[in-house]
C-alpha positions in Angstrom: -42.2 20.9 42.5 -39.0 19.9 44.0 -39.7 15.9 43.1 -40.7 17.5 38.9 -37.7 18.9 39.1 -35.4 16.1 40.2 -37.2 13.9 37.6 -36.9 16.7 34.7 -32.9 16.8 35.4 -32.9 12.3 36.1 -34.8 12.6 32.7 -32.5 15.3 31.4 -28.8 13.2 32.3 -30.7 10.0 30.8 -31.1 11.1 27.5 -27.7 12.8 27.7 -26.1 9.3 28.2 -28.0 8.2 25.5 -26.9 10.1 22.8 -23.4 9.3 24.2 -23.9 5.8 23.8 -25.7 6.0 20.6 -24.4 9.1 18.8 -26.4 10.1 15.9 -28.4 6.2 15.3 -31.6 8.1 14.6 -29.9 10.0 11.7 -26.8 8.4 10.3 -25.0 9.9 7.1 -26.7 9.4 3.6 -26.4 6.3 2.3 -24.9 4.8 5.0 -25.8 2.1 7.8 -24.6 2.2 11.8 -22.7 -0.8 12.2 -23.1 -1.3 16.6 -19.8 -1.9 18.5 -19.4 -5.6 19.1 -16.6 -8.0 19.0 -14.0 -5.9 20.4 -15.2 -3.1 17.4 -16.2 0.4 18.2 -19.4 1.4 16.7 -19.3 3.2 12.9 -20.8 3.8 9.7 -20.8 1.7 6.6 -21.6 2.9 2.9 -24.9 0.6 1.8 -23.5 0.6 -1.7 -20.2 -0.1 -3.3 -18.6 3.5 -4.8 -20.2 3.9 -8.4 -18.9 5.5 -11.3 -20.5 8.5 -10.9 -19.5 9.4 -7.6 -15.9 8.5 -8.6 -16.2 11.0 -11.7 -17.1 14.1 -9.1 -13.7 13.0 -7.5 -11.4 13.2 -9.9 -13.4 16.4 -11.8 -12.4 17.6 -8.7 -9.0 16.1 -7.9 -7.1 16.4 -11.3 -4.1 14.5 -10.0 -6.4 11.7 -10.2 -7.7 12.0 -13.9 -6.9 9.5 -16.2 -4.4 11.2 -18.4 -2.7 12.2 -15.5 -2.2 10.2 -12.5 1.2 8.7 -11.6 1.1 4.9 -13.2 3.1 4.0 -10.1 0.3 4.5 -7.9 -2.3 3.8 -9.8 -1.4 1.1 -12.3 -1.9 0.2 -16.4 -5.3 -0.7 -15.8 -6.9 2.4 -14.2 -10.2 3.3 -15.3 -10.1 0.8 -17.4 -12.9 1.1 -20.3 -13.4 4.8 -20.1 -13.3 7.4 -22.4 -10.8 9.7 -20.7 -12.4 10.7 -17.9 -16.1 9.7 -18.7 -17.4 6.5 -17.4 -18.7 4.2 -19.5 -22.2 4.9 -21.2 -25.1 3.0 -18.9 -22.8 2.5 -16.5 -23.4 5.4 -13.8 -24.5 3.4 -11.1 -22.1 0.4 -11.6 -19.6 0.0 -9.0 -15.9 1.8 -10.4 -13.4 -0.4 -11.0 -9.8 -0.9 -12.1 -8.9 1.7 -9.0 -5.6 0.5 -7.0 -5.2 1.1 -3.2 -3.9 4.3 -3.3 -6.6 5.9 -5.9 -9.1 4.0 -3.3 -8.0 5.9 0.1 -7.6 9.3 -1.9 -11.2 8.9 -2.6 -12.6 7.8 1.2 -10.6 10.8 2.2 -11.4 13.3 0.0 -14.7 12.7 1.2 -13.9 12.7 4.6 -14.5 8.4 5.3 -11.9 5.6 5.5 -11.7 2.4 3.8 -12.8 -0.2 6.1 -10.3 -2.9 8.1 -11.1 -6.5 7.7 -12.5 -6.6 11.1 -14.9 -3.7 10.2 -15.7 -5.3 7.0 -16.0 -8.5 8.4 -18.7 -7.3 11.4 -20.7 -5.5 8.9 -21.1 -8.3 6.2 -21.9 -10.9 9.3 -24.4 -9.0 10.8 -26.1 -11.0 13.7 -25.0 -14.6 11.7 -22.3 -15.7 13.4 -20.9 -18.6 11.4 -22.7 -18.5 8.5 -20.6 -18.9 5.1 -22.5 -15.6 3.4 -23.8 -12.4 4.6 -27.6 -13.8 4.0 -26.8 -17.4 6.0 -25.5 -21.0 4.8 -27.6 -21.5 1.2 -25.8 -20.9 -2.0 -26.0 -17.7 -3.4 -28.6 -18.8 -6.8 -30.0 -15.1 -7.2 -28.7 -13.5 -4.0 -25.6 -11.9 -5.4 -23.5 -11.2 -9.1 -21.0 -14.1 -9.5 -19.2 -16.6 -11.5 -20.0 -14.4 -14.6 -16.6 -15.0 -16.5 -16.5 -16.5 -20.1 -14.0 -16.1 -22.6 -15.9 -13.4 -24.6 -15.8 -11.3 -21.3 -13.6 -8.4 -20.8 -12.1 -6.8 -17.7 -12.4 -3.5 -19.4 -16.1 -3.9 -19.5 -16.6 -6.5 -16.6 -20.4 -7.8 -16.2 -20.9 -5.8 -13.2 -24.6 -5.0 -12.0 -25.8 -1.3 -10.8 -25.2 -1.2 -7.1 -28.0 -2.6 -5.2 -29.3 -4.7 -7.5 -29.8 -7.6 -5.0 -31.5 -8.1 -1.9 -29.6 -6.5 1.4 -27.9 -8.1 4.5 -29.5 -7.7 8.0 -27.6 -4.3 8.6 -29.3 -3.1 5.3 -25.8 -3.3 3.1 -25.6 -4.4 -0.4 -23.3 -6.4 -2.6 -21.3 -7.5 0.4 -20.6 -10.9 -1.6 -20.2 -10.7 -5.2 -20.2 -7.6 -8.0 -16.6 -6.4 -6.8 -13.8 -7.3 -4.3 -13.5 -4.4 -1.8 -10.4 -2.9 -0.7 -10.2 -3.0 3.2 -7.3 -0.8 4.4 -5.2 -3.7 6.6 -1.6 -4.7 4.7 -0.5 -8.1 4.4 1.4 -8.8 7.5 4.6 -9.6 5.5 6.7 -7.8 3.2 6.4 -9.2 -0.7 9.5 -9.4 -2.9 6.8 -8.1 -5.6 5.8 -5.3 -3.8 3.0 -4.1 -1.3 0.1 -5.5 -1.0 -3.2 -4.8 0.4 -6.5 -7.6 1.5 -9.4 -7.8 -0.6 -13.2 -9.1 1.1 -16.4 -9.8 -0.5 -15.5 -11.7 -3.6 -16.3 -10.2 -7.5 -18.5 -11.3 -10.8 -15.5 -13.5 -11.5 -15.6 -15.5 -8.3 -17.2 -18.8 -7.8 -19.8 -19.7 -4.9 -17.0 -20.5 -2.2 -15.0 -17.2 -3.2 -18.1 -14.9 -2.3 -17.6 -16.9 1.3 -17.6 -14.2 4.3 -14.3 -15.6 5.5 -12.4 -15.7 2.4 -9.1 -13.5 2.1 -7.7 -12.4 -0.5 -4.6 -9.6 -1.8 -3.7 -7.5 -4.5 -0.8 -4.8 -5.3 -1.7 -1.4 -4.0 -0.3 0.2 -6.9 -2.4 -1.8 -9.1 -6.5 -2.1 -10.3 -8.2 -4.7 -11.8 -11.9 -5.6 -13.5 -13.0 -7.3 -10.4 -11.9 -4.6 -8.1 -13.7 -1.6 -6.2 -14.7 -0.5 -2.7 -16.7 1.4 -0.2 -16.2 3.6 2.5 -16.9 3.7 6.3 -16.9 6.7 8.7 -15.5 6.5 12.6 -18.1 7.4 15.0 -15.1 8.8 17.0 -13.7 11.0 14.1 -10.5 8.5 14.1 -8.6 8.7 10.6 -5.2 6.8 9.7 -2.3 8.1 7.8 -2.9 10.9 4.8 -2.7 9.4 1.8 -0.2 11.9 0.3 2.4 10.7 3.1 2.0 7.1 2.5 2.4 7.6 -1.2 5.2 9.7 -1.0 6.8 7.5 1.3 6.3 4.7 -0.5 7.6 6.2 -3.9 10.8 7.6 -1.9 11.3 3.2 -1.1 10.8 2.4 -4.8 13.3 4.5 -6.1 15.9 3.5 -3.9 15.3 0.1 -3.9 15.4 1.1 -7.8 18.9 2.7 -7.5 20.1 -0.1 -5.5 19.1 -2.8 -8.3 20.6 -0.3 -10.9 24.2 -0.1 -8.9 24.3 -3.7 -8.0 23.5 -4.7 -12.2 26.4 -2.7 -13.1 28.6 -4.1 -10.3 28.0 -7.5 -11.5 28.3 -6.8 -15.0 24.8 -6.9 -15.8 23.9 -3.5 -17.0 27.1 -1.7 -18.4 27.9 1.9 -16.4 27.5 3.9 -19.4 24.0 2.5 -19.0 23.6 3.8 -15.6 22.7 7.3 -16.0 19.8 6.6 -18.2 18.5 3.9 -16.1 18.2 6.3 -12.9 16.6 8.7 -15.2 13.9 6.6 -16.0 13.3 5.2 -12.6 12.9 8.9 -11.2 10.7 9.8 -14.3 8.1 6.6 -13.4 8.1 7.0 -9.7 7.5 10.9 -9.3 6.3 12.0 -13.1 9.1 14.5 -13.3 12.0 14.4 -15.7 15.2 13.9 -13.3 16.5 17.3 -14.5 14.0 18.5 -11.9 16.6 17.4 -9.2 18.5 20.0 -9.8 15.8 22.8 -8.7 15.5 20.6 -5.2 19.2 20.8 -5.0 19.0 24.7 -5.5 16.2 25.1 -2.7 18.6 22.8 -0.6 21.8 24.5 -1.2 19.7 28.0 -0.4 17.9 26.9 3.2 21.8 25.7 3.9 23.8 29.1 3.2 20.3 31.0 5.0 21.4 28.5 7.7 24.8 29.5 7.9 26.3 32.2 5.9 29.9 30.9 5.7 28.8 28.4 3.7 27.0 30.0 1.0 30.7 30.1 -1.1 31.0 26.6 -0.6 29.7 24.2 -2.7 27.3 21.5 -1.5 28.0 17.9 -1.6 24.5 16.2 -1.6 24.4 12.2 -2.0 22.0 9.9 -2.9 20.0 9.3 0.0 19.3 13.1 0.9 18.6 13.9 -3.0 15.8 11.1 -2.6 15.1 12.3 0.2 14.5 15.7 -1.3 11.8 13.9 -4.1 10.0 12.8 -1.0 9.0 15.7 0.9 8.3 17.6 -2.6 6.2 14.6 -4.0 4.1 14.8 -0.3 3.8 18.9 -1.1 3.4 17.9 -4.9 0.2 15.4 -4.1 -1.4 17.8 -1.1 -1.1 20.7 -3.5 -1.4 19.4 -7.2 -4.0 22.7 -8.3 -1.0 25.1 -7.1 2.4 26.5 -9.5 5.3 24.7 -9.6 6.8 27.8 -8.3 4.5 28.2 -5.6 5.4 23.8 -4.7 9.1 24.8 -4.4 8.0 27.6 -2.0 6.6 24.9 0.1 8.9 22.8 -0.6 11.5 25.3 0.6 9.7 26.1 3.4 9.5 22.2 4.5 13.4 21.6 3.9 13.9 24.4 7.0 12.0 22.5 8.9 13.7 19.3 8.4 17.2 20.2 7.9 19.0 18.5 10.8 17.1 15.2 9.6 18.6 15.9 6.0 22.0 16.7 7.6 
């Protein structure tokens, strides 16, 4: 009895270690592939398709700040959703991978339902497989039949691109498809130096527009992160660890507070050199603060209010004293309202400045 028992419990700890080392591979997620740690790469999970147009609709039905009539053009570009009828997909299209979605609109999605966008290493691993080498995800042969590419002719249009429903070709070894060719896929990695032009973000995998040597495994590529295109999409991944990178709503407002000062900055320094005349200068912030946030600069003045009020709470000889506020903390002030703005876009404006309020206490020595 004593030896069954110690080989129950050796048993017992054995598949215990097992399922530690190889959490859920009997039962991944739907619709997505385990991708096994290699390479200096933990273990995850990889989305076998590229995001369609359907499951891109049951985003934004749900997410309004996303629809097309109403996300921010700064974040999303001229081009989103490019060929639909507000915010209805393109008829025959359902399972044809979205386009026209920038960065921004891409991570909003993988978070909203609960994944990440890949990094090149990740994307990389799982379009590789087991070929180490090889110039495509299938081996060294041209791609003929094995993928959608070099589809562009003049009659073509990026509004309607010639995509293909999503798994319309023959899989890698890991069981993904369309990992060369139907659309560039955002990966979540920066470029690793600062662009006069603006942020950008790498692209893997190649699109219909790309020729044979584009749809090449080790071909890099960039775009704007506040911009879409006809050749652009993506798919998700999911950490076996749970690990998830910055929330989208503080990376855009962060990145919308840098805009409008570098925006400022441009404005002040045209005048200075005669450029722009000052009369003009009023008008030009006003339109700078009206692109980047989607509120009319009048809107300043209730963040002022909310300010001036968490002040005098603060300290109560100051509340007949007027508040000087400059340029920095007012822009400052349109960042942490456009994070609670983005977090909370179903809510009251009233109910925002609440929270907003509420955040400005908590940062007030920063903002002073």
């Amino acid at each position: 009895m004593k030896n069954r028992s110690g080989i129950y419990n050796g048993l017992t700890i054995c598949i215990l270690v097992l399922i530690g080392i190889y959490p859920c591979k009997a039962n991944p997620p739907e619709n997505m592939v385990l991708i096994p740690a290699g390479d200096g790469i933990a273990s995850f999970y990889m989305d076998k398709y590229e995001v369609t147009n359907a499951q891109y609709k049951k985003f934004i039905d749900a997410k309004p700040l996303w629809q097309k009539d109403k996300a921010l053009t700064s974040i999303v570009g001229d081009t989103y959703l490019w060929g639909w009828k507000g915010n209805m997909y393109p008829k025959g299209r359902a399972n044809h991978p979205v386009v026209g979605i920038s960065w921004f609109a891409a991570k909003a999605y993988v978070e909203w339902v609960g994944k990440e966008l890949p990094t090149q290493a990740q994307w990389e691993k799982a379009a590789r497989g087991a070929l180490i080498g090889k110039k495509y995800p299938w081996g060294d042969t041209e791609p003929d039949n094995k993928a959608n590419y070099d589809r562009y002719t003049p009659r073509v249009s990026f509004s309607r691109p010639p995509t293909k429903e999503v798994g319309s070709y023959p899989p890698n070894e890991y069981g993904l498809y369309d990992m060369a060719g139907n659309v560039e896929e955002w990966c979540f990695d920066r470029l690793d130096v600062d662009d006069i032009h603006g942020r950008y973000h790498r692209l893997r995998g190649g699109s219909w527009f790309s020729s044979a040597k584009e749809l090449q495994i080790s071909r890099i590529s960039q775009h704007p992160a506040d911009d879409g295109m006809g050749t652009v999409g993506f798919r998700c991944v999911s950490a076996i660890n749970g690990a998830k990178s910055k929330n989208v709503k503080t990376d855009m407002s962060s990145w919308l507070y840098e805009n409008m000062q570098n925006g400022f900055d441009s404005a002040l320094y045209s005048v200075s050199e005669g450029f722009t005349p000052h009369s003009g200068l009023e008008a030009r912030f006003d339109r700078i603060v009206q692109y980047y946030t989607g509120h009319p600069r009048t809107f300043e003045k209730e963040l002022m209010r909310m300010f001036t009020e968490v002040i005098a709470e603060q300290n109560s000889e100051s509340q007949s004293e007027e508040v000087s506020i400059s340029r920095d903390t007012t822009l400052l002030l349109w960042k942490f309202y456009l994070e609670i703005h983005f977090e909370h876009i179903e809510k009251s404006v009233e109910e925002k400045l609440r929270l907003f309020k509420g955040c400005v206490l908590e940062k007030i020595d920063n903002l002073l």
